[in-house]
LOMIBA-214223 format. One record per residue (C-alpha): residue number from 1; x, z, y; residue in three letters. Coordinates in Angstrom, 1 decimal. Layout:
<atoms>
- i / xx / zz / yy / aa
- NUM / X / Z / Y / ala
...
</atoms>
This chain:
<atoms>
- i / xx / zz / yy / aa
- 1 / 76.7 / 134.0 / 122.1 / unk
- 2 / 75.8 / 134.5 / 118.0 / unk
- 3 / 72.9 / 132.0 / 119.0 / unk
- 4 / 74.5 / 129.8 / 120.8 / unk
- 5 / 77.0 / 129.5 / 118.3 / unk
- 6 / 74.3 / 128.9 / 115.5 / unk
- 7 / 72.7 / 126.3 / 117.6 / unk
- 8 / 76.1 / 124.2 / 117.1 / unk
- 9 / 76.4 / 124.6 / 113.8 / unk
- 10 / 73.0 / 123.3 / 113.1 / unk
- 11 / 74.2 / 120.0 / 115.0 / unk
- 12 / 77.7 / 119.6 / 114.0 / unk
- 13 / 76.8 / 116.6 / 111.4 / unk
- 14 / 75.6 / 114.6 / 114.4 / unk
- 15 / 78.0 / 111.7 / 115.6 / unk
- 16 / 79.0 / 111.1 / 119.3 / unk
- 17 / 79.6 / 108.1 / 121.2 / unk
- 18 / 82.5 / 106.7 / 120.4 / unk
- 19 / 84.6 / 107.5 / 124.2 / unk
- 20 / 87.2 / 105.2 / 123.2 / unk
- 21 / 88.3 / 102.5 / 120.5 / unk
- 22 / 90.6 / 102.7 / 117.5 / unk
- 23 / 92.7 / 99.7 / 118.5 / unk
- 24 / 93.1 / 101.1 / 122.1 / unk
- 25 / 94.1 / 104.2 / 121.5 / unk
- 26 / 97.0 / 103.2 / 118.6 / unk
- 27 / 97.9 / 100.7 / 120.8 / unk
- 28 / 98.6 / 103.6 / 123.7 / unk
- 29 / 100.6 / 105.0 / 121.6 / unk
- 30 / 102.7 / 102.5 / 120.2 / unk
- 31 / 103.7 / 101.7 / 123.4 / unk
- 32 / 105.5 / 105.4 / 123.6 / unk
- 33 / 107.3 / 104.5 / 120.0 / unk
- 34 / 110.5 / 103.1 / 119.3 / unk
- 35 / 109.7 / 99.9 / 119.7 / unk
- 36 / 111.5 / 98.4 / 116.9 / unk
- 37 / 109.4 / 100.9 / 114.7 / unk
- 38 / 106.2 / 100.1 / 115.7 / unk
- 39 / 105.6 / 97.1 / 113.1 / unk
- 40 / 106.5 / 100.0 / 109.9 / unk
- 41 / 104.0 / 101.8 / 111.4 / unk
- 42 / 101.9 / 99.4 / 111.7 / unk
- 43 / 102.4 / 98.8 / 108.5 / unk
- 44 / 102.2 / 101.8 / 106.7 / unk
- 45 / 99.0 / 102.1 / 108.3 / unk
- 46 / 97.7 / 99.0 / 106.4 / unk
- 47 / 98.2 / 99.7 / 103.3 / unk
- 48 / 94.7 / 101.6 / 102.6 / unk
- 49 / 91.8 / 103.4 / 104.6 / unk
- 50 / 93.4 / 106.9 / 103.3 / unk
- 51 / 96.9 / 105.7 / 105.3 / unk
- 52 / 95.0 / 104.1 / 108.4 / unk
- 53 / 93.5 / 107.7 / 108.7 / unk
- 54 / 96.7 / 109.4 / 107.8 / unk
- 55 / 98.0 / 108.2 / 110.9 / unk
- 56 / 94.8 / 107.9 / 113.0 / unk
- 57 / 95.2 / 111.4 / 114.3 / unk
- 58 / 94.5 / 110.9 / 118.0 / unk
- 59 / 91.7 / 108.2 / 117.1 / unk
- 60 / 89.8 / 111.5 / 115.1 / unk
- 61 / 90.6 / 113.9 / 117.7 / unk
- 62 / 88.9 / 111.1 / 120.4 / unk
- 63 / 85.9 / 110.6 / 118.4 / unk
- 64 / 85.7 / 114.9 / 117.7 / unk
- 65 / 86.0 / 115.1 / 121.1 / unk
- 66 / 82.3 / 113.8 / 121.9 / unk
- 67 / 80.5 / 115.0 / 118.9 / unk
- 68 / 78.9 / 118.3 / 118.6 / unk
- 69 / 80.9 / 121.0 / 117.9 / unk
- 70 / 81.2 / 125.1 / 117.4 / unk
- 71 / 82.4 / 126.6 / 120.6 / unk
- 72 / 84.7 / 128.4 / 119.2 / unk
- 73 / 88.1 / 128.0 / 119.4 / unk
- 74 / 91.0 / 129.2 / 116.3 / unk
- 75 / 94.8 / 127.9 / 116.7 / unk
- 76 / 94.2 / 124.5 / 114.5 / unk
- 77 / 96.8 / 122.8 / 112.8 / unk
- 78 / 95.7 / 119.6 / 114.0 / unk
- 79 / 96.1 / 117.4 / 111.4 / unk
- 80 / 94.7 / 119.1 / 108.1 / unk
- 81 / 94.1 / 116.1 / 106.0 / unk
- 82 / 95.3 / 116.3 / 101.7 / unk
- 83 / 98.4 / 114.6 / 102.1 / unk
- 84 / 99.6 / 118.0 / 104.7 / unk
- 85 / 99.1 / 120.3 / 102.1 / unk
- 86 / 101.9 / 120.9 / 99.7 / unk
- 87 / 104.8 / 123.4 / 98.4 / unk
- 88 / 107.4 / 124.6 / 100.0 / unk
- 89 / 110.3 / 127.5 / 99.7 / unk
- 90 / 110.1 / 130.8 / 101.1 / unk
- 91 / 113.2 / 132.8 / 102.1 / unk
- 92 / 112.2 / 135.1 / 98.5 / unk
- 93 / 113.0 / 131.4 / 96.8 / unk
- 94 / 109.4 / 131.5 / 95.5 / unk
- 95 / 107.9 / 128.1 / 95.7 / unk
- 96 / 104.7 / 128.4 / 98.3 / unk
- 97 / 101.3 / 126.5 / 98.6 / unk
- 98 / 100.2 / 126.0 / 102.5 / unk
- 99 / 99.6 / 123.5 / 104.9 / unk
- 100 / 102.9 / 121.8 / 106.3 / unk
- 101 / 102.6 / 119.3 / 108.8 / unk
- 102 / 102.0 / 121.3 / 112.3 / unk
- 103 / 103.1 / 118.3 / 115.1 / unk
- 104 / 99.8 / 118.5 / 116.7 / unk
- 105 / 98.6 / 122.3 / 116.1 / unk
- 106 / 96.9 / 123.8 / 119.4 / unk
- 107 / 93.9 / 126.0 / 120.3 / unk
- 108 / 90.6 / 123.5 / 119.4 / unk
- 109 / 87.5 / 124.4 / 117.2 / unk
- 110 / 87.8 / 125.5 / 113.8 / unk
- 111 / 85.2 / 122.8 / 112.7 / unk
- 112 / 87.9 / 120.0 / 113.8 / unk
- 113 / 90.7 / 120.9 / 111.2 / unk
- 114 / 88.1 / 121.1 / 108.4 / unk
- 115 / 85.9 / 118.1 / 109.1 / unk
- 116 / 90.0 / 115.8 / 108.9 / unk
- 117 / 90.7 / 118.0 / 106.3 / unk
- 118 / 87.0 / 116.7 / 103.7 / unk
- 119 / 87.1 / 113.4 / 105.4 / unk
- 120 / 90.5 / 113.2 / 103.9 / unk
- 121 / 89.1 / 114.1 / 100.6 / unk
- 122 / 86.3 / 111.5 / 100.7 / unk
- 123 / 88.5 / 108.6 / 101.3 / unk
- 124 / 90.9 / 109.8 / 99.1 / unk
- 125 / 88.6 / 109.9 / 96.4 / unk
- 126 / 87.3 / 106.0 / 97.1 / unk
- 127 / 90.7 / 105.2 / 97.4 / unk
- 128 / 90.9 / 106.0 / 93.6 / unk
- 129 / 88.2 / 104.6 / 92.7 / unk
- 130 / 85.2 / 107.1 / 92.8 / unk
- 131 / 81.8 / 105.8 / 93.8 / unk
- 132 / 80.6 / 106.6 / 97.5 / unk
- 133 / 78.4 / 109.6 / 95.6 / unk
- 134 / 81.6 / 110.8 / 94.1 / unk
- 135 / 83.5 / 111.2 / 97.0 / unk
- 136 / 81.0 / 113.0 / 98.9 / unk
- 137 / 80.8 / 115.1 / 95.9 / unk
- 138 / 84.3 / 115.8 / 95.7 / unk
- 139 / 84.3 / 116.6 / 99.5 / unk
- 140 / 81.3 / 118.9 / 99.0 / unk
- 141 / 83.1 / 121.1 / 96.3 / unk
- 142 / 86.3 / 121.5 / 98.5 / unk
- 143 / 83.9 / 122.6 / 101.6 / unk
- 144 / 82.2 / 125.2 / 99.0 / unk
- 145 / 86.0 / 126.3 / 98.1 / unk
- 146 / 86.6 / 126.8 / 101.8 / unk
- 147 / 83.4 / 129.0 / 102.4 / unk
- 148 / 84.3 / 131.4 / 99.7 / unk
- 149 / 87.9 / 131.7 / 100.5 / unk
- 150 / 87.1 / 132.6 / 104.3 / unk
- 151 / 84.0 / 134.9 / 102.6 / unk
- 152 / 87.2 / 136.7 / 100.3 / unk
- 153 / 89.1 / 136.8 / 104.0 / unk
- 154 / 86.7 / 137.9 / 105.8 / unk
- 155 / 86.4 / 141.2 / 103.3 / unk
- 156 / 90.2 / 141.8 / 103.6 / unk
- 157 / 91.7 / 144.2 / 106.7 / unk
- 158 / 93.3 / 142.1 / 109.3 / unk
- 159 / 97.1 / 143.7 / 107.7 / unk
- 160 / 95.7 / 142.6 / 104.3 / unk
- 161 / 95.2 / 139.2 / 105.6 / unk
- 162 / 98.4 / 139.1 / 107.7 / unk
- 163 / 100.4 / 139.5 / 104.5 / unk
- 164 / 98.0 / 137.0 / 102.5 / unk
- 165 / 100.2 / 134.6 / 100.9 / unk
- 166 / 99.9 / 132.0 / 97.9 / unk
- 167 / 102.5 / 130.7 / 95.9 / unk
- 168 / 102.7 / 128.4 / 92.9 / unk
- 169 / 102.1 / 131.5 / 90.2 / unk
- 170 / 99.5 / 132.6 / 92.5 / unk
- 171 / 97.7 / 129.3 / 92.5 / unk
- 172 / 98.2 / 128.7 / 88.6 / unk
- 173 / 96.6 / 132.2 / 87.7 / unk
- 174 / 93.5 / 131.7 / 90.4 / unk
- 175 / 92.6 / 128.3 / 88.6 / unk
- 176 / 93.4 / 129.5 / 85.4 / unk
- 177 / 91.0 / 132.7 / 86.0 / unk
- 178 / 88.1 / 130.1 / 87.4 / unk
- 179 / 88.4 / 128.1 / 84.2 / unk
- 180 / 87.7 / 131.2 / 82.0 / unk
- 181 / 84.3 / 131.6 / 83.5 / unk
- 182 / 83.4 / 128.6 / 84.0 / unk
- 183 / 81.6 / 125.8 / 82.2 / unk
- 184 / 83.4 / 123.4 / 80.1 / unk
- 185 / 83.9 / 120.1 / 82.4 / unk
- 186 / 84.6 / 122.8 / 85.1 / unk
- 187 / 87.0 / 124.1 / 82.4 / unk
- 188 / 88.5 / 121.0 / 81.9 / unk
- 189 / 89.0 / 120.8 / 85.9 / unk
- 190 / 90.9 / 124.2 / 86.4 / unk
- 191 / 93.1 / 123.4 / 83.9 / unk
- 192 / 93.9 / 120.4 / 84.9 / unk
- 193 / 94.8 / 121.2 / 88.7 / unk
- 194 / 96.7 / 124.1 / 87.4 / unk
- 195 / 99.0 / 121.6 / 85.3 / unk
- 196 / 99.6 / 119.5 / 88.3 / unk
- 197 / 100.5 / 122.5 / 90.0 / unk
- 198 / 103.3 / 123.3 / 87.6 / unk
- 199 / 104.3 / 119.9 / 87.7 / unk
- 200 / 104.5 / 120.0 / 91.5 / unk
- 201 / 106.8 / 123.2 / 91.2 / unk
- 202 / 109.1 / 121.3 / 89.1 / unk
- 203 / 109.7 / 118.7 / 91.2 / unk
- 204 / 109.9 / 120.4 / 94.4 / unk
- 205 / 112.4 / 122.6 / 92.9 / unk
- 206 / 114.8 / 119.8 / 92.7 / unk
- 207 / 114.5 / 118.5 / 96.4 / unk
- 208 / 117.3 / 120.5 / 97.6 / unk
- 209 / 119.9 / 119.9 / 100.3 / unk
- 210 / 122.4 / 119.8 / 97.8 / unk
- 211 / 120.8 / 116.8 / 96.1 / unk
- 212 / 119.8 / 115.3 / 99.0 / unk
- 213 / 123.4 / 115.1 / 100.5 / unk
- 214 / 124.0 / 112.9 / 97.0 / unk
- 215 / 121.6 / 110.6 / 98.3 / unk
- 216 / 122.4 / 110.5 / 102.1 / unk
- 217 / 125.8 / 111.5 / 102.3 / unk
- 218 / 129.6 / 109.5 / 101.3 / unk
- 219 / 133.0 / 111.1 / 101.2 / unk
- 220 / 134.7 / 109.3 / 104.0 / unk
- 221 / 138.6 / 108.5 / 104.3 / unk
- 222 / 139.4 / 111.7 / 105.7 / unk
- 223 / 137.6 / 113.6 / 103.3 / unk
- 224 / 135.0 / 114.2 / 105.3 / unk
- 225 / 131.6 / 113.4 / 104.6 / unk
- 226 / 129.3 / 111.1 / 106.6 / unk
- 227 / 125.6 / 110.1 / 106.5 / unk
- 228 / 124.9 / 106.4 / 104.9 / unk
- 229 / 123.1 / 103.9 / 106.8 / unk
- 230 / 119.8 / 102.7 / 104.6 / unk
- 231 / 118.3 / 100.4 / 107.3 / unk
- 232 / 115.4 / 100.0 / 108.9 / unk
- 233 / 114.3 / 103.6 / 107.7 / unk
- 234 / 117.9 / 105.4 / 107.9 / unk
- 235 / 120.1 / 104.6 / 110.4 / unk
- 236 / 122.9 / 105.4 / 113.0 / unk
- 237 / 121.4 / 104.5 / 116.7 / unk
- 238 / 123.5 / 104.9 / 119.9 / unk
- 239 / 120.5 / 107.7 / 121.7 / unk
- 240 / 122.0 / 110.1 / 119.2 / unk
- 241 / 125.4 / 110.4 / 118.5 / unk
- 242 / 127.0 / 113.6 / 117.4 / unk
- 243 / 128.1 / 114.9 / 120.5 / unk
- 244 / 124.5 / 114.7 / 121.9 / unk
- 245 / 123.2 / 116.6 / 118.3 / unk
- 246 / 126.1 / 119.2 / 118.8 / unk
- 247 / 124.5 / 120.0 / 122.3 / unk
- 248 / 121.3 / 119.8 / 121.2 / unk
- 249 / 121.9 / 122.2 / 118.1 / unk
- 250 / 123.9 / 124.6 / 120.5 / unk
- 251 / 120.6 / 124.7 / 122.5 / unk
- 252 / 118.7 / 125.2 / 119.2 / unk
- 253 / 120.6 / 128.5 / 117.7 / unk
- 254 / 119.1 / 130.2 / 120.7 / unk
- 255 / 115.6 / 130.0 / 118.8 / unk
- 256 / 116.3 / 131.4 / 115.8 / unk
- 257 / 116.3 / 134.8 / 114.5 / unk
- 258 / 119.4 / 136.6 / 114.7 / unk
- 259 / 120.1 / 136.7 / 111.3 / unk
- 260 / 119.9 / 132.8 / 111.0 / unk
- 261 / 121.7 / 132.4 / 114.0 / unk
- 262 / 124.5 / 134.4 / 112.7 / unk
- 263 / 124.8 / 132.2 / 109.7 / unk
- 264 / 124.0 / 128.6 / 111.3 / unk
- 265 / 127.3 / 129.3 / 114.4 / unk
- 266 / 129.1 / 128.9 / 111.9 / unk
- 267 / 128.7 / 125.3 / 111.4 / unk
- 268 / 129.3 / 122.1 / 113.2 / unk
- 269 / 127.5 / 118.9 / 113.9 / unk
- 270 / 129.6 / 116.2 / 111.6 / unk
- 271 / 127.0 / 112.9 / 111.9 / unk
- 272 / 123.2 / 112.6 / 112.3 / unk
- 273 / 121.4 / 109.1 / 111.6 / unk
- 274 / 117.5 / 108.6 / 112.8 / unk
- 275 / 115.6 / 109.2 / 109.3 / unk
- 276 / 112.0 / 107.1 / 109.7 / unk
- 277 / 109.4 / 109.7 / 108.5 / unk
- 278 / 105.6 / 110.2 / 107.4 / unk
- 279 / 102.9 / 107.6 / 108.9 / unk
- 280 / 101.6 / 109.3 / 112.0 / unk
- 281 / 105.3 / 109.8 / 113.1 / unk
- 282 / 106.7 / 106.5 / 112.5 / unk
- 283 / 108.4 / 105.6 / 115.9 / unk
- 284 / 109.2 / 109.0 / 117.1 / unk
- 285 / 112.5 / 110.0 / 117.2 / unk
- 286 / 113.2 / 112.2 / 113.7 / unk
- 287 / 116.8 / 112.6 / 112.8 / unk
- 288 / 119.0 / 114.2 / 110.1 / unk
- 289 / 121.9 / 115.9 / 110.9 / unk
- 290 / 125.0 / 116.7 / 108.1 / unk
- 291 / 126.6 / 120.7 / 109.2 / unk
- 292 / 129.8 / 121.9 / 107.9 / unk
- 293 / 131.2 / 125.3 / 108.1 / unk
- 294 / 135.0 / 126.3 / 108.2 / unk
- 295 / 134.6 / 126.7 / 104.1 / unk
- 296 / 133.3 / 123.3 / 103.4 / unk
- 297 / 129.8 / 124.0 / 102.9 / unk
- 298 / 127.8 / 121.4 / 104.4 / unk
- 299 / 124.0 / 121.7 / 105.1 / unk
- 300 / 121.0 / 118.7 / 106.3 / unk
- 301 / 119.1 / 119.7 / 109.1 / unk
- 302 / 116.2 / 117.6 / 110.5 / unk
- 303 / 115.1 / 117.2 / 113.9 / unk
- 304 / 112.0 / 115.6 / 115.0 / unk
- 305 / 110.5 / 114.5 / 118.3 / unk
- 306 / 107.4 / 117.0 / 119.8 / unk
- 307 / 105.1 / 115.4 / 122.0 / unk
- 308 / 102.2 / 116.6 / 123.4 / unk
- 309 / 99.3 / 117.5 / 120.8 / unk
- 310 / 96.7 / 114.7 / 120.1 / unk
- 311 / 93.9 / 118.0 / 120.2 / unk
- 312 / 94.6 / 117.8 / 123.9 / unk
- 313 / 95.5 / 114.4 / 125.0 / unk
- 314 / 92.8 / 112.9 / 123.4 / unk
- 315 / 90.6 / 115.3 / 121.8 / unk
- 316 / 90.3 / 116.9 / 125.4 / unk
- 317 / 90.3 / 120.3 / 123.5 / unk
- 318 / 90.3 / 123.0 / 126.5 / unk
- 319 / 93.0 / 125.6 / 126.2 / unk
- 320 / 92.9 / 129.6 / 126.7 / unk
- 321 / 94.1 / 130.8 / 129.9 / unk
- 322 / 96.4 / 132.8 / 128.3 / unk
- 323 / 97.8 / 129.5 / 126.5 / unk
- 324 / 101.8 / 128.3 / 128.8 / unk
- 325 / 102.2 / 124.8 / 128.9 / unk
- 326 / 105.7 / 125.6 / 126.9 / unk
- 327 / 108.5 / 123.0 / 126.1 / unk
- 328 / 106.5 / 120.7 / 123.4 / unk
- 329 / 108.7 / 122.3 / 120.4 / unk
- 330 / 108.6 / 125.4 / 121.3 / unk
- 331 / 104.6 / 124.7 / 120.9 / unk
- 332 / 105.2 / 122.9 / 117.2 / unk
- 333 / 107.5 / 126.4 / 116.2 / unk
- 334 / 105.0 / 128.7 / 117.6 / unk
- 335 / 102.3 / 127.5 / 115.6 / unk
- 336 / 104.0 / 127.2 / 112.1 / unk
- 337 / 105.2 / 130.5 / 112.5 / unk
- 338 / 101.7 / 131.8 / 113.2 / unk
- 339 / 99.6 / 129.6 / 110.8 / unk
- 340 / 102.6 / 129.3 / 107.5 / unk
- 341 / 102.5 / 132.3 / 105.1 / unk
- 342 / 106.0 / 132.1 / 104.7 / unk
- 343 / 107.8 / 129.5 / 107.3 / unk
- 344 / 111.3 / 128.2 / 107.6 / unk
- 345 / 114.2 / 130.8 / 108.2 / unk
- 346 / 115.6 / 128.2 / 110.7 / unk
- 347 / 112.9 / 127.0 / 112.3 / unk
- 348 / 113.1 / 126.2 / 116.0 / unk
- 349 / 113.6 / 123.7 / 118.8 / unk
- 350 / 115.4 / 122.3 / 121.7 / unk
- 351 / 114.9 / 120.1 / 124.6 / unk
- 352 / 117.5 / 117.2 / 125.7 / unk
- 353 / 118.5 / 113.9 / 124.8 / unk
- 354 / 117.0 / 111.2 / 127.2 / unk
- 355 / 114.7 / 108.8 / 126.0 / unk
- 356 / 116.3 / 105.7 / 126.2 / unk
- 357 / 113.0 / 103.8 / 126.0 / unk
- 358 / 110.7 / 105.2 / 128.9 / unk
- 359 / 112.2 / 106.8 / 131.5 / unk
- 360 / 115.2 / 108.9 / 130.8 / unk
- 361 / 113.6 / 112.4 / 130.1 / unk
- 362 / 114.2 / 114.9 / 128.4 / unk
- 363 / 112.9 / 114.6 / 124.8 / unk
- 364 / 111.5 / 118.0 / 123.2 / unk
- 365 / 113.0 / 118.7 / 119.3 / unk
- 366 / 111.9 / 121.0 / 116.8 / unk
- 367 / 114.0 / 121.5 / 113.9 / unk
- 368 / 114.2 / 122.9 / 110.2 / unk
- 369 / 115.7 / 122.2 / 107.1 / unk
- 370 / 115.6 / 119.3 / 104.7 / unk
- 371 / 114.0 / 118.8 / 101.5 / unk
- 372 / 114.2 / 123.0 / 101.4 / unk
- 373 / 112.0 / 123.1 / 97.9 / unk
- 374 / 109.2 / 121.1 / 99.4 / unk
- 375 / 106.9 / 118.5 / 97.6 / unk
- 376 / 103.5 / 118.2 / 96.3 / unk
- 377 / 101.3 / 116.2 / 94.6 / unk
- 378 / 101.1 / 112.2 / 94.8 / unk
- 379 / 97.5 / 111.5 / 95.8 / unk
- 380 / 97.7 / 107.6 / 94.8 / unk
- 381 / 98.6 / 108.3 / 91.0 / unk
- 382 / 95.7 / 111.2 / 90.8 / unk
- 383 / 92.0 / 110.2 / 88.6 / unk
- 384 / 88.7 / 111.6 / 90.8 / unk
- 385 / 88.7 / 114.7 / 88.5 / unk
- 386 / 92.6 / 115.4 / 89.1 / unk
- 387 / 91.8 / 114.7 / 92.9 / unk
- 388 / 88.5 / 117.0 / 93.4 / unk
- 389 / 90.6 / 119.9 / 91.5 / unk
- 390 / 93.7 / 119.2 / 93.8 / unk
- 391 / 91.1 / 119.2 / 96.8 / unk
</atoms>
C-alpha cells in the first residue's frame, strides 16, 4: 500500500485527458438553475479567470477526475479555493479563521482539495498583476505552509487535534512569531498578513443580524417587519412563500441540538425572499427568512439549496461503503460539522418544497444563520505580497 501510494504521488503533476469540456458541463448545469438566474451567473463568471474558476467547480472535479491522483481518500471540502477561506463566529463569540463554503464536501482524495485550493492562489495572484513566475511562487509558499502545518498535526494526539482551533488572536500571534525570525522582506510579509487579519476582524464583527435586518428588513403597517425586495438579487418568488418556509423550518428544528432547538421553537416564520448568493451557487434556490419570537426579537436565517456533490457527479470520486446516500443537506451539515473547528449553533437542514422548474421534487435545504460575524479578506483590492501572505 505505502508504495503504491508513493508511486502516485510521484505522478500527481501529470495531466489527464480532458473527459469532458468546460462549456458542456456549465451548460448541464445551467439547465438545473433557475432559469432567470442563469445569465448573473453567467455573468459573474466573466468577470475574470479567478471568478470563471470560482464557479467552475464541477469542470475541476471532471478534469481531477482523469489525472493521476493519491488513492487515498480524506472527507474533502470540495471546493477549497482562497475566496472559501474566511472568519466567522464561534458560539464563545470569538471571531474564527476556517474554511466555509462546504456545498460540495464528500469522501475524494486529499490531493483534490489542495491542488483547487494553489490553483486558486495562482490565478489570484495574475489576477493582481504578478508575473506567471510570481504566481507559481506565491502558490509554492502556500503548499510549503500546508506541509508544515500537517507535519505540526501530524505530531499532535488525535484529542489534541480534535480540539485544534484557530481564531483571529491565534492567527495574529502565529504571523507575528514567524516575522520575528525571519528575514526582513519575510518580516515585512508576516506583518502585513497579520494587519489584514485585524482588519478582517473588524469588519466581520459588524456583519450581524441586527445590522443586516437594517438593510433587508422595513417596518410594515402593522408593525411588523417584512423583508425588502432589491431585484434581480433579492426578491419575493411565488416557490417560497411563508407558509412553505414555516413547514420547512418546522422540519428543520428536528436537526438541531437540543439546546438550539429549545431557543429557535420559539420563533415563527414572518417573510423569506430568494437572496442570489456567491458565483458557483447563482441559480440555486438560497433564501432568507425574517423569525420573530413572542418578545419581538427577530432573527435572519438562510436557507440554501443542497444538491448532489460535484466530487461525485462529475469528479466520479468513489465513496466508502460505510458512506448512506443521505438527504443532500443532511450531507452539507455533516461535513461542516466534521471539518469546522467551531460550526454554526443552528446548523441543519430539511427537505421539501417542490421545484417548480424540473419536476416537482422535493428540494434538499440546509440552513444557518446570516452574516453571524463572518467576513474575510477582499482578494481583488490585495498587492502580490498582501496576497502570498493571505495565501
Amino acid at each position: 500500500m505505502a508504495t503504491k501510494a508513493i508511486s502516485a504521488l510521484r505522478n500527481i503533476g501529470e495531466w489527464g485527458q480532458r473527459p469532458r469540456g468546460a462549456e458542456e458541463i456549465l451548460d448541464e448545469q445551467d439547465a438545473t438553475r433557475i432559469p432567470s438566474l442563469v445569465g448573473v451567473r453567467q455573468e459573474r463568471m466573466a468577470e475574470s479567470p479567478f471568478a470563471f474558476y470560482r464557479g467552475a467547480a464541477a469542470v475541476m472535479a471532471s478534469d481531477l477526475s482523469a489525472a493521476p491522483y493519491s488513492g487515498t481518500a480524506v472527507l474533502s471540502c470540495g471546493d477549497a479555493h482562497l475566496a472559501n477561506f474566511g472568519l466567522f463566529g464561534t458560539p464563545e463569540r470569538h471571531v474564527a479563521f476556517d474554511v466555509n463554503d462546504f456545498d460540495e464536501a464528500a469522501p475524494a482524495p486529499w490531493d483534490w482539495d489542495i491542488k483547487r485550493l494553489l490553483t486558486s492562489v495562482h490565478l489570484a495572484a495574475r489576477a493582481s498583476g504578478a508575473t506567471v513566475d510570481d504566481a507559481w511562487d506565491a502558490s509554492r509558499r502556500a503548499a510549503r505552509a500546508y506541509r508544515k502545518a500537517l507535519r505540526r498535526f501530524a505530531g499532535m494526539t488525535s484529542i489534541e487535534r480534535f480540539y485544534a482551533s484557530v481564531d483571529t488572536g491565534d492567527l495574529q500571534e502565529l504571523l507575528l512569531s514567524k516575522a520575528s525570525a525571519a528575514g526582513k522582506k519575510a518580516k515585512r510579509r508576516a506583518a502585513e498578513a497579520a494587519r489584514l487579519v485585524g482588519q478582517a476582524e473588524r469588519s466581520a464583527r459588524k456583519h450581524t443580524s441586527d445590522r443586516a435586518l437594517k438593510r433587508f428588513a422595513v417596518v410594515d403597517e402593522a408593525g411588523g417587519a417584512r423583508l425588502v425586495d432589491q431585484p434581480p438579487l433579492t426578491q419575493h418568488v411565488e416557490a417560497m412563500g411563508v407558509g412553505d418556509a414555516r413547514g420547512l423550518f418546522r422540519a428543520y428544528l428536528g436537526t438541531l441540538d437540543p439546546d438550539a432547538r429549545a431557543l429557535l421553537s420559539g420563533f415563527e416564520v414572518q417573510d423569506v425572499v430568494l437572496r442570489v448568493v456567491g458565483v458557483g451557487s447563482v441559480g440555486t434556490r438560497c433564501y432568507i427568512a425574517l423569525l420573530r419570537d413572542g418578545q419581538g426579537t427577530e432573527l435572519l436565517l438562510q436557507f440554501k439549496q443542497a444538491q448532489e456533490s460535484m466530487l461525485l457527479s462529475y469528479g466520479g470520486a468513489k465513496q466508502p461503503a460505510r458512506v448512506r446516500r443521505e438527504e443532500q443537506g443532511h450531507r452539507v451539515v455533516d461535513a461542516q460539522r466534521v471539518l469546522q473547528a467551531h460550526s454554526d449553533r443552528f446548523l441543519g437542514y430539511a427537505r421539501g418544497a417542490a421545484d417548480e422548474h424540473f419536476g416537482g421534487a422535493k428540494v434538499d435545504h440546509y440552513w444557518r444563520q446570516f452574516r453571524d460575524m463572518k467576513g474575510g479578506v477582499d482578494l481583488s483590492t490585495l498587492n502580490l505580497g498582501e496576497l502570498a501572505a493571505l495565501a
